[in-house]
FIFI-257587 format. One record per residue: residue in one letter; x, z, y of N, C-alpha, C in turn. Coordinates in steps of 0.001 Angstrom, whole numbers, plus 500000, padded with zeros to 6 digits. Example, Ala and Ser with C-alpha at 12.3 -4.5 7.8 and 13.67 -1.06 7.14 Angstrom:
BEGIN
a513190507800494310512300507800495500513200507800496700/s512850507080497750513670507140498940512900507870500030/
This chain:
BEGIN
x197784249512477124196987248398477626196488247516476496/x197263247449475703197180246274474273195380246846473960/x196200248450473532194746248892472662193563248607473517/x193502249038475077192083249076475581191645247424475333/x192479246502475283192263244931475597191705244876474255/x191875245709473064191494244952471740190083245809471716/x190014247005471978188298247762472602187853246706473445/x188333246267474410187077245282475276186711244713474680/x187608243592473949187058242632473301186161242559471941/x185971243577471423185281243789470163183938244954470482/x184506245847471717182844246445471981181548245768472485/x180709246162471841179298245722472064179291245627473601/x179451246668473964179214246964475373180222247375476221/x181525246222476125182526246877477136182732247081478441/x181463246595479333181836247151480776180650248375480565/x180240248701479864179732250131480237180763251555479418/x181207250741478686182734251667477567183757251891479116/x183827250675479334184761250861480561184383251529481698/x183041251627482000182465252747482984182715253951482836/x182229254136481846182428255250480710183809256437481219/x184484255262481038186344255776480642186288256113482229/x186397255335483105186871255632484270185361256504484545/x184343257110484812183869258230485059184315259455484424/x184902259663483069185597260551482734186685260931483062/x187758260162483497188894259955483802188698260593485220/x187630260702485733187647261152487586186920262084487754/x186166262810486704185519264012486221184270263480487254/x183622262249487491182654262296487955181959262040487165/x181847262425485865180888261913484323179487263398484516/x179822264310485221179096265867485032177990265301485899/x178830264393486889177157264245487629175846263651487165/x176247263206485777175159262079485304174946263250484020/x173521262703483795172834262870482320172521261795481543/x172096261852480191171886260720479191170466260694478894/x169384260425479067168444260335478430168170260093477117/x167290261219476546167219261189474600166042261281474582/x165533261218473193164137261105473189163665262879473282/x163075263226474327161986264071474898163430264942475723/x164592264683475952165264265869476773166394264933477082/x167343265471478241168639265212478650170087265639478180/x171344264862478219172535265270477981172843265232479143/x173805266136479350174577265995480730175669265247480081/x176664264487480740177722262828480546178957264414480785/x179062265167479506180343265847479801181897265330479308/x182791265430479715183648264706478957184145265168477172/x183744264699476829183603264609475273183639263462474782/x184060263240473354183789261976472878182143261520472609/x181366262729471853180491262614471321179412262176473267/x179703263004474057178722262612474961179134261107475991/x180365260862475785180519259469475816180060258261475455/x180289258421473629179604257501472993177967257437473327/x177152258091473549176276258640473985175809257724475484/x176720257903476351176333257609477520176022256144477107/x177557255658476537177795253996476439176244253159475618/x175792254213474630175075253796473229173867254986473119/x172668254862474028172080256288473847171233256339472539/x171356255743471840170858255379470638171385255388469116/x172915255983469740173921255829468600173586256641467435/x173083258222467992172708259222466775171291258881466087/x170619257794466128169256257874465855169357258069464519/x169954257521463479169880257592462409169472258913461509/x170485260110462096170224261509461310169190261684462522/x168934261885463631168294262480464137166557262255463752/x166621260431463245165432260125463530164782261086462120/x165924261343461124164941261785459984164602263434460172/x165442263935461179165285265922461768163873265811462167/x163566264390463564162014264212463524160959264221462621/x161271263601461879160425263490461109159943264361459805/x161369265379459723160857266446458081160568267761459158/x161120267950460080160605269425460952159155269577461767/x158644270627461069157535271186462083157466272384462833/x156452272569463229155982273445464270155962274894463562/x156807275932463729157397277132463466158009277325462529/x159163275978462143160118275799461286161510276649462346/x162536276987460931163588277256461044164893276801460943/x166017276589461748167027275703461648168417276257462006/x169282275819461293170288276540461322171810274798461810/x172185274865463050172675273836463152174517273986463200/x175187274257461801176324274548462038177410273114462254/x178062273420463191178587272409463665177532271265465630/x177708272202465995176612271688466798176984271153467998/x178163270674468290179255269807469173177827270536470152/x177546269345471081176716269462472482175329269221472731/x174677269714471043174044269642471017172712269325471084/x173094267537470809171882267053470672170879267100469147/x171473267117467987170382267883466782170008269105467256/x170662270095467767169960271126468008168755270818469118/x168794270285470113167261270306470356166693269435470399/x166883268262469809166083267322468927165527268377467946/x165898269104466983165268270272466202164371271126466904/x164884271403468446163796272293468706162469272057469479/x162715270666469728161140269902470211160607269938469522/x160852269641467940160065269655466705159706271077466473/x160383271958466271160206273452465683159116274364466804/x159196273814468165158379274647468796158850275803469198/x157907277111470325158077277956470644157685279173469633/x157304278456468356156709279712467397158592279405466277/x158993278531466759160512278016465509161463278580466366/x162917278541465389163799278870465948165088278021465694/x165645277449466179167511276818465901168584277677466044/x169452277940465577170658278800465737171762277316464989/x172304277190466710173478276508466998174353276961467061/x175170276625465983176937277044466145177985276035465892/x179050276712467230179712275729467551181272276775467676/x182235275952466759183359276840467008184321276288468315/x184330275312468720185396275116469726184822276207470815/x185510276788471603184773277471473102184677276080474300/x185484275121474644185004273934475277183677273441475168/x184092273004473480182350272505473269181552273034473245/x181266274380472751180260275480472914180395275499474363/x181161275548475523180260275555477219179707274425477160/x179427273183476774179099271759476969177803271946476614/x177761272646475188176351273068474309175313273966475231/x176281275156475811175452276091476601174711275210477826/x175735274384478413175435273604479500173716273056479044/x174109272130478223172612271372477739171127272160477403/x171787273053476919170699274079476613170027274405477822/x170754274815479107170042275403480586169805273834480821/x170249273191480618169633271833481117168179271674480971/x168106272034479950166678271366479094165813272768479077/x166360274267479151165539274989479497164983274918477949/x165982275260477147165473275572475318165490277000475204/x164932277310474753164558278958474896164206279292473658/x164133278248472842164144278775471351165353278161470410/x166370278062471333167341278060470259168394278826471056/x169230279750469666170362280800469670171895280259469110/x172547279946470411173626279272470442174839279963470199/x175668279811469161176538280947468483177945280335468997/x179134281142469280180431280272469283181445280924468572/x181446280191467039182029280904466109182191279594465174/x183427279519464307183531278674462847183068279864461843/x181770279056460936181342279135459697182200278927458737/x182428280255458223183350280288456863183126280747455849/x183734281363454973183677281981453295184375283249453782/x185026283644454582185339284713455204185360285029456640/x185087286133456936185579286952458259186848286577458718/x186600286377459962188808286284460414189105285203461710/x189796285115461893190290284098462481191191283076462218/x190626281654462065191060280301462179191752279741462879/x192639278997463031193329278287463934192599276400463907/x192397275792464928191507275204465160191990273899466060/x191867272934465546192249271746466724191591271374468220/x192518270646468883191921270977470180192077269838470646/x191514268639470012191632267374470498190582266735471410/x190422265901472317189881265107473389188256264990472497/x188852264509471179187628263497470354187082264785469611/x186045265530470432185640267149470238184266266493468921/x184262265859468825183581265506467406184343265427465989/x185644265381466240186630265348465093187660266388465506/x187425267490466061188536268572466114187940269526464521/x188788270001463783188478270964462658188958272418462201/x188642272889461742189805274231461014190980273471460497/x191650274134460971193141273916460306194350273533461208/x193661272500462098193889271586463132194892273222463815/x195958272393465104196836272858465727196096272982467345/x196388274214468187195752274202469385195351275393469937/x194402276197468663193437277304469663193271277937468301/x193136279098468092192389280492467191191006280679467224/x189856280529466466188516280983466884188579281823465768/x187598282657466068186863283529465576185834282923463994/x185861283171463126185368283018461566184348283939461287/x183299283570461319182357284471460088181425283762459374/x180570284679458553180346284272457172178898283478457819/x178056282394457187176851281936458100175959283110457531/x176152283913456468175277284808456210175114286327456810/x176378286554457963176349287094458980175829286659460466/x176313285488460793175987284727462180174853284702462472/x173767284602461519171996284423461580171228285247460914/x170741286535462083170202287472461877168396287101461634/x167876285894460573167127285838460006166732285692458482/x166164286445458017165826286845456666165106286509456075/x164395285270456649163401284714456238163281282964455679/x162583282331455324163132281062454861163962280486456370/x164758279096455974165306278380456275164783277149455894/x164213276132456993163780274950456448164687273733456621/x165400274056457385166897272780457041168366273595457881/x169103272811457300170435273720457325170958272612457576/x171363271992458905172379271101458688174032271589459006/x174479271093458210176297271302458436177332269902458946/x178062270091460022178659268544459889180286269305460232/x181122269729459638181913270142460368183296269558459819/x183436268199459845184606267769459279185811268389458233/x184875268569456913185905268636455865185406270082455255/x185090270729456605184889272428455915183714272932455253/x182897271517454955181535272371454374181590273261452975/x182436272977452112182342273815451150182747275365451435/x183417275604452400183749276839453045182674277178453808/x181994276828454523180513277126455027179681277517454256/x179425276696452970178660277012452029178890278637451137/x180384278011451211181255279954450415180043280922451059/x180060280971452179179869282126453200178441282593453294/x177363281449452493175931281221452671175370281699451655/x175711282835450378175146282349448966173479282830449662/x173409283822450143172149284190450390171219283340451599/x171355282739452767171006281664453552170400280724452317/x171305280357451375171421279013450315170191279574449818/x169991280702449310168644280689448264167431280891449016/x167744280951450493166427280716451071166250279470451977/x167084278386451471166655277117452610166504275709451695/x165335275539452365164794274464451809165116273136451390/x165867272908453060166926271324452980168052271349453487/x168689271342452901170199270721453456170868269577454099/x171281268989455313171654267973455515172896267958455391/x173928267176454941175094267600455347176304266250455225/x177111265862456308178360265234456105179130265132455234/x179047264016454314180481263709453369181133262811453504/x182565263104452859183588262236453127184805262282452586/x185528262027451565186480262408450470187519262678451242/x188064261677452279189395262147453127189386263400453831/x188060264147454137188007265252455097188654266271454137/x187327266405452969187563267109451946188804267478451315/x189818266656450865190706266654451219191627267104451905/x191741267274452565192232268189453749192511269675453417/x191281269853452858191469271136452604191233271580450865/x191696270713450109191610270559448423190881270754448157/x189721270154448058188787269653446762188052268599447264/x186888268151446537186637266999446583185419267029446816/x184094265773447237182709265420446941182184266290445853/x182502266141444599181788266563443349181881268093443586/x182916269339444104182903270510444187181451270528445230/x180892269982446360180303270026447101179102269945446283/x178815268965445369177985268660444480177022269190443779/x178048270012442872177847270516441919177346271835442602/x177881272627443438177991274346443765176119273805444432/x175718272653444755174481272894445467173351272534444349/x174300271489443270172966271424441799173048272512441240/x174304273509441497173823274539440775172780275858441253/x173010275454442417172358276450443446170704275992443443/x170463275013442642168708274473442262168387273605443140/x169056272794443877168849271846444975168657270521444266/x167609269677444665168388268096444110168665267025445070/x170098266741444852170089266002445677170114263965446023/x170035263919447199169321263004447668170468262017448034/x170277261073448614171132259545449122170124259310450240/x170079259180451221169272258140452365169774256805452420/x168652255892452280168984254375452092168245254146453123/x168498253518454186167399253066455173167019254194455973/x166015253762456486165164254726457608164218255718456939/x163270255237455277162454255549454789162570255669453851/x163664256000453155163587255863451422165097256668451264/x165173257754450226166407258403449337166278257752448220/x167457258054447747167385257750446000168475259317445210/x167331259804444681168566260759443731169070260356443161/x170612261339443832172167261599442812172219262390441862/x173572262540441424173858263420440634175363264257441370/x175774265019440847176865265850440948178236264593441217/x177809263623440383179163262407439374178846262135440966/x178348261659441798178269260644442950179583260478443687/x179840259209443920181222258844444808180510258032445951/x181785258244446996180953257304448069182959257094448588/x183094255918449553184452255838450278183901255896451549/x182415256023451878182000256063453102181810257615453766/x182333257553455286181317258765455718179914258839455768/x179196259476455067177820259307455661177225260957455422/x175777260877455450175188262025454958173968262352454027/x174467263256453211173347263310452391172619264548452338/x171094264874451372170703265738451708170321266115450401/x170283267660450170169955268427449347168651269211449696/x167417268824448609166336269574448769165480270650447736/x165016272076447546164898272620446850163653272096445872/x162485271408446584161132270179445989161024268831446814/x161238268288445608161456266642446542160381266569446548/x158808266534446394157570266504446552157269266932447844/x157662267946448197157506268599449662158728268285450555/x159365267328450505160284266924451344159946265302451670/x159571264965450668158456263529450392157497263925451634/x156577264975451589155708265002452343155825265367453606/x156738265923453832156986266236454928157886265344455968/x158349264822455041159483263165455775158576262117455942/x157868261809454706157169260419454863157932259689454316/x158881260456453800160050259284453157159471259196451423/x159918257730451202159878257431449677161097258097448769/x160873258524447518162339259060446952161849258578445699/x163316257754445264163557257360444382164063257182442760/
């Protein structure tokens, strides 16, 4: 009781947090959807489609910039794709001539993902249910409530592992690659050398404590993508990066992006780089 009393009092919006809770709590959350910009979530119980219901505005930040660098018969690769709202936020942009390939290792969240997908009637994106790794195999995998922070390693459930350079039977460029998968991107990356030399931008989640987790750090993440000919980026604002280097520290979660020509990522964002 303590904790929910110290959530009321500090959420923005605590009688809709509190709606929230008790529609989940009575599994009458399936009957509702979320409105996003150009498609629907169905209100499944998840954290991520919670926050969502409470805050439909919460993801704008990465999403607003997927709008804005993707076009019309672009390619996307969305590993880590909880319930998939980047994935078809990506595929309003990419069109019926583009393609998304969503992968999602929990099997819960991947039905939540499938769910949205027949929701919205996306037909150009290929929804995978598998963890992205550096090897073939099987993972053992957490199986927590807060399906936005379940990871490899985690205690619960076994999924299935393969390489992203198996999972996506396209051979052709890649125009953004986003990864968010709490802690495991350098193991995603292991698995990509060939994906890597054909994709353009990278978005991806950092965060030293995730990393961690599984030994090594920011700078291994860094470096394996300056060496791979990428340069990468900082998002400051809505409209403006500033290039890093490899050395970059942050204590924050946030995300940054790696691009193969910042000239053509300039142009294609509208963003200033610095």
């Amino acid at each position: 009781m303590k904790s929910y009393a110290s959530i009321l009092r500090n959420h923005k919006r605590p009688l809709r947090f509190l709606a929230g809770r008790v529609l989940v709590k009575s599994g009458l959350c399936t009957l509702l959807t979320i409105p996003q910009n150009g498609y629907r979530l169905r209100f499944y119980p998840s954290n991520l489609s919670e926050q969502l219901w409470v805050d439909r505005t919460w993801r704008e930040p990465e999403l607003r910039l997927i709008r804005a660098y993707l076009r019309n018969g672009d390619h996307v690769i969305d590993v880590g794709a909880n319930v998939g709202d980047t994935a078809l936020t990506a595929a309003l942009q990419v069109g019926a001539e583009g393609c998304v390939w969503a992968i999602e290792a929990h099997p819960r969240t991947y039905s939540f993902l499938k769910g949205n997908l027949a929701l919205n009637g996306a037909k150009n994106i290929m929804a995978l249910n598998a963890a992205a790794a550096s090897e073939p195999g099987s993972l053992s995998f957490s199986d927590d409530r807060r399906d936005d922070m379940n990871r490899v390693g985690g205690t619960g459930i076994d999924v299935e592992a393969r390489r992203l350079d198996d999972l996506v039977p396209h051979h052709g460029p890649i125009d953004l690659l986003k990864i968010d998968v709490e802690g495991y991107e350098l193991q995603v990356l292991g698995g990509a050398p060939d994906i890597l030399l054909r994709t353009r931008c990278v978005l991806f989640e950092v965060a030293e404590s995730h990393f961690q987790q599984y030994g090594y750090n920011l700078a291994t993440v860094l470096e394996l993508l300056a060496t791979r000919g990428f340069t990468l980026l900082r998002p400051i604002g809505q409209t403006l990066a500033v290039r890093i280097g490899a050395d970059f520290a942050t204590d924050r979660v946030e995300n940054l992006v790696a691009v193969r020509d910042v000239d053509d990522f300039a142009s294609r964002s509208g963003w200033a780089i610095a």
